[in-house]
C-alpha positions in Angstrom: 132.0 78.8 100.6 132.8 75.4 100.0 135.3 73.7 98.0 137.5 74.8 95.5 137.2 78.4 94.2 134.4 78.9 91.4 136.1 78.8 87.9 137.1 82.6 86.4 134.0 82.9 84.1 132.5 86.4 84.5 128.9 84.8 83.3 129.2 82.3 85.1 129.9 84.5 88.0 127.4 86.8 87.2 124.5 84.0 87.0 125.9 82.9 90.8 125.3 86.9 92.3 121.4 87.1 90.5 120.3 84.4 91.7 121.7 85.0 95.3 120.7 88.7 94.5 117.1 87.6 93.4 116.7 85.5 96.5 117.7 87.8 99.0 115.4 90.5 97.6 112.9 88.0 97.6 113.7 87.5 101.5 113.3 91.0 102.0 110.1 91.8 99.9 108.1 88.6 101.3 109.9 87.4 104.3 107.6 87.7 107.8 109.6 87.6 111.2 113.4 86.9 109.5 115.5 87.1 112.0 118.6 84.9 110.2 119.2 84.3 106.5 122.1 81.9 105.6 123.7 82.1 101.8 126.1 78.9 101.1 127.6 78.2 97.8 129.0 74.5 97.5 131.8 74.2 95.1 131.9 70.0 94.1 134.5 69.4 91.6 133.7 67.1 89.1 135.7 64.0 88.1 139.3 63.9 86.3 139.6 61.9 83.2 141.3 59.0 85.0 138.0 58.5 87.7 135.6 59.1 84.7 138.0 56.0 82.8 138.1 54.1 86.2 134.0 54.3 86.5 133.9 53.6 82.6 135.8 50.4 83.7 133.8 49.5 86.7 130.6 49.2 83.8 129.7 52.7 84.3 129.2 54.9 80.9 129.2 58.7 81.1 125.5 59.0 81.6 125.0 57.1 84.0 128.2 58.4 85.8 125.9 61.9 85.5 122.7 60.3 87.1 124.8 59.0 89.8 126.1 62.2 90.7 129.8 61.8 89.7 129.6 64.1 87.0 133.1 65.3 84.9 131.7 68.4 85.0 131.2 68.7 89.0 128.5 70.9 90.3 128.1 74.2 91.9 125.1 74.5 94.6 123.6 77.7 96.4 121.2 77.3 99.7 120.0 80.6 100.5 117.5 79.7 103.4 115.9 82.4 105.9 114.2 81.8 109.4 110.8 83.9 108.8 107.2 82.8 109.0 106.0 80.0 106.3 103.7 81.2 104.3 101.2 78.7 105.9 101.9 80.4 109.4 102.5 84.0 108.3 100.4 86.7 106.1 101.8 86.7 102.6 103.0 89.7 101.7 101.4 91.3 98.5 103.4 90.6 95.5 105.3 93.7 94.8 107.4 92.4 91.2 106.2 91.1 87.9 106.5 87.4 89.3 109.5 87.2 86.7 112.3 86.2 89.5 111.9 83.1 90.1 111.7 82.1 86.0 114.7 84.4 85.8 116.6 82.0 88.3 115.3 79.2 86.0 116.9 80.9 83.4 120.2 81.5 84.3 120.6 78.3 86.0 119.1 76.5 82.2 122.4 78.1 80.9 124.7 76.0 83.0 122.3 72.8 82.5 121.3 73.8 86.2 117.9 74.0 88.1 116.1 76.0 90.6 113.8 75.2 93.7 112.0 77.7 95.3 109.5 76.8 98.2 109.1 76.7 101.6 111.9 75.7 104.2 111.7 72.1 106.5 110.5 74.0 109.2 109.8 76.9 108.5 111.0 80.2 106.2 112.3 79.9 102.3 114.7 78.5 100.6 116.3 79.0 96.9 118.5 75.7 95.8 120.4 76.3 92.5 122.4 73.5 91.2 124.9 75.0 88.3 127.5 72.9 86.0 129.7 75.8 86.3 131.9 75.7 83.0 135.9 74.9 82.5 138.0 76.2 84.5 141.2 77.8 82.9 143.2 79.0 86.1 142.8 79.5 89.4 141.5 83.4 89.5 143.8 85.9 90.8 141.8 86.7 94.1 142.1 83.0 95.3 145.3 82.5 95.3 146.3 86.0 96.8 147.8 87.5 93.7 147.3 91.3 93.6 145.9 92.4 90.0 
């Protein structure tokens, strides 16, 4: 993991292990010839209230501060890529689910104004990218910081 820890929001939390669940499921299921699968979640913070005013300043309104990337919010991003046999290369394997994983990433990522890709790798294999606005966080949870509970 990357970054800062993800904020203490059970749903939240909950919507980060589907869609990691969904996809590695999805690796074993359909993957040809994985040998490696790698899961990263990417923790960008978003911008305090001073940048946002400093930006706001510089000419740049919220929205466009958003399109640019520098979002208040910040973003959280999970890559979870695997080594196997492109489709292209490999035998498909027969669909063995309802075809309702993928639209339930979509789902759950919609909820925190996020997205899903889901596709073939660069070279070769899968990859899932989810891109989450992960909501407020109120503390730093009690795992992170080595407090017992």
């Amino acid at each position: 993991m990357q970054g800062p820890p993800l904020p203490d929001d059970a749903a939240f939390g909950l919507t980060v292990h589907r869609i990691i669940q969904e996809s590695l499921t999805n690796v074993l299921r359909y993957g040809r010839q994985v040998s490696a699968v790698e899961v990263r979640i990417e923790h960008q913070p978003g911008r305090t209230a001073e940048e946002v005013e400093e930006l706001r300043a510089q000419g740049l309104d919220e929205q466009e501060q958003a399109a640019l990337g520098m979002s208040s919010a910040g973003q959280v991003v999970l890559t979870i890529t695997d080594d196997g046999l492109s489709p292209e290369v490999g035998h498909r394997a027969p669909s063995v689910g309802s075809g309702q994983g993928v639209r339930g990433m979509n789902e759950r990522a919609a909820f925190y104004n996020g997205s899903v890709y889901a596709g073939p790798g660069r070279h070769r294999g899968w990859m899932v990218r989810a891109v989450l606005e992960p909501p407020p966080s109120s503390s730093t949870p009690s795992w992170a910081s080595g407090e017992s509970g």
